[in-house]
One Martini backbone bead per residue (centre of mass of N, CA, C, O) as a GRO file, in nm:
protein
   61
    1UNK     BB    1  -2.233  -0.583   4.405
    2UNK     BB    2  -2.157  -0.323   4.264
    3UNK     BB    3  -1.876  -0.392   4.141
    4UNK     BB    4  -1.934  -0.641   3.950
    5UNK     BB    5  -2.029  -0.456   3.697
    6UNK     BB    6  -1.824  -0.271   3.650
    7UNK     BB    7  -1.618  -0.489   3.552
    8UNK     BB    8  -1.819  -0.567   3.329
    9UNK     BB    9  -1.802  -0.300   3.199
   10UNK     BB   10  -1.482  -0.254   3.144
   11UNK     BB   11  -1.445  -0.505   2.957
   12UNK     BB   12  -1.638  -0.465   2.738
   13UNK     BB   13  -1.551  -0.155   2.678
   14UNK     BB   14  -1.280  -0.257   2.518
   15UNK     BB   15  -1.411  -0.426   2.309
   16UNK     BB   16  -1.578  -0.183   2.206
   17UNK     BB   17  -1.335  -0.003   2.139
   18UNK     BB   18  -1.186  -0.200   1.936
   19UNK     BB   19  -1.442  -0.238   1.735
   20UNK     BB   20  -1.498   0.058   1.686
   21UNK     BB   21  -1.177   0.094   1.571
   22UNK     BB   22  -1.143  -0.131   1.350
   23UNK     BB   23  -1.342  -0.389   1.353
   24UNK     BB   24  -1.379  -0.658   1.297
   25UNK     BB   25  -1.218  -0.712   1.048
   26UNK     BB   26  -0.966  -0.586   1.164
   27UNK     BB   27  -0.919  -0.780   1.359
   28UNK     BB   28  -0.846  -1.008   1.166
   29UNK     BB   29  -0.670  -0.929   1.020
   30UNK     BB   30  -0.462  -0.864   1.272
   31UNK     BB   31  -0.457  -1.164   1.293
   32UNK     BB   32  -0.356  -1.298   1.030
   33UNK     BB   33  -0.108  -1.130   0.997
   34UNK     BB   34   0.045  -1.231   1.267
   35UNK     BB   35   0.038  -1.516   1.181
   36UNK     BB   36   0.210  -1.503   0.939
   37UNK     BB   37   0.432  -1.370   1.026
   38UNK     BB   38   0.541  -1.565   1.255
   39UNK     BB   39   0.583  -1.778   1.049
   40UNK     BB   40   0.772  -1.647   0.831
   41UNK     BB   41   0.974  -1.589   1.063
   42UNK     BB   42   1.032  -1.904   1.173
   43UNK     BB   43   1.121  -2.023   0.877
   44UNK     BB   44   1.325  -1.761   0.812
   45UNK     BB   45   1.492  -1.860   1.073
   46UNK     BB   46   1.580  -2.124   0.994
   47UNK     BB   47   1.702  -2.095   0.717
   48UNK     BB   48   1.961  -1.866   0.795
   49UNK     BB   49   2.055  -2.065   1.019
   50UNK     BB   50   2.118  -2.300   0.749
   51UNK     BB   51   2.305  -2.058   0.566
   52UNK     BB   52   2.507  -2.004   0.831
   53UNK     BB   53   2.632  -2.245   0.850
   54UNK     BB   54   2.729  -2.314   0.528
   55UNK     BB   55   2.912  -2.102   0.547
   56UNK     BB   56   3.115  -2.155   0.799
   57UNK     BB   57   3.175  -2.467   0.642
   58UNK     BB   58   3.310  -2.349   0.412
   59UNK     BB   59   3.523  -2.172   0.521
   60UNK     BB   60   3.676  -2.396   0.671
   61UNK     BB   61   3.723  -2.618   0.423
   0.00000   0.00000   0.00000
């Protein structure tokens, strides 16, 4: 039983430690930003591998 508090304290305070240290706000940016980012790089990485195609059967045409 005494276990038990310790280890939900533990968990609660990386939260209140990451909350302290960005701040809520911070906490969004930093999740919306990834979220931008990772459509981004996926969208961009489709487009790329579709440019680098067209380039290498224009080469053999």
């Amino acid at each position: 039983m005494l276990n038990e508090p310790a280890v939900e304290e533990k968990k609660t305070s990386r939260w209140k430690k990451l909350v302290k240290k960005f701040g809520i706000g911070g906490i969004i940016f930093f999740t919306v930003k990834g979220i931008i980012s990772s459509t981004l790089i996926y969208f961009l990485g489709k487009n790329a591998w579709t440019v680098v195609a067209n380039y290498f059967s224009t080469i053999f045409d």
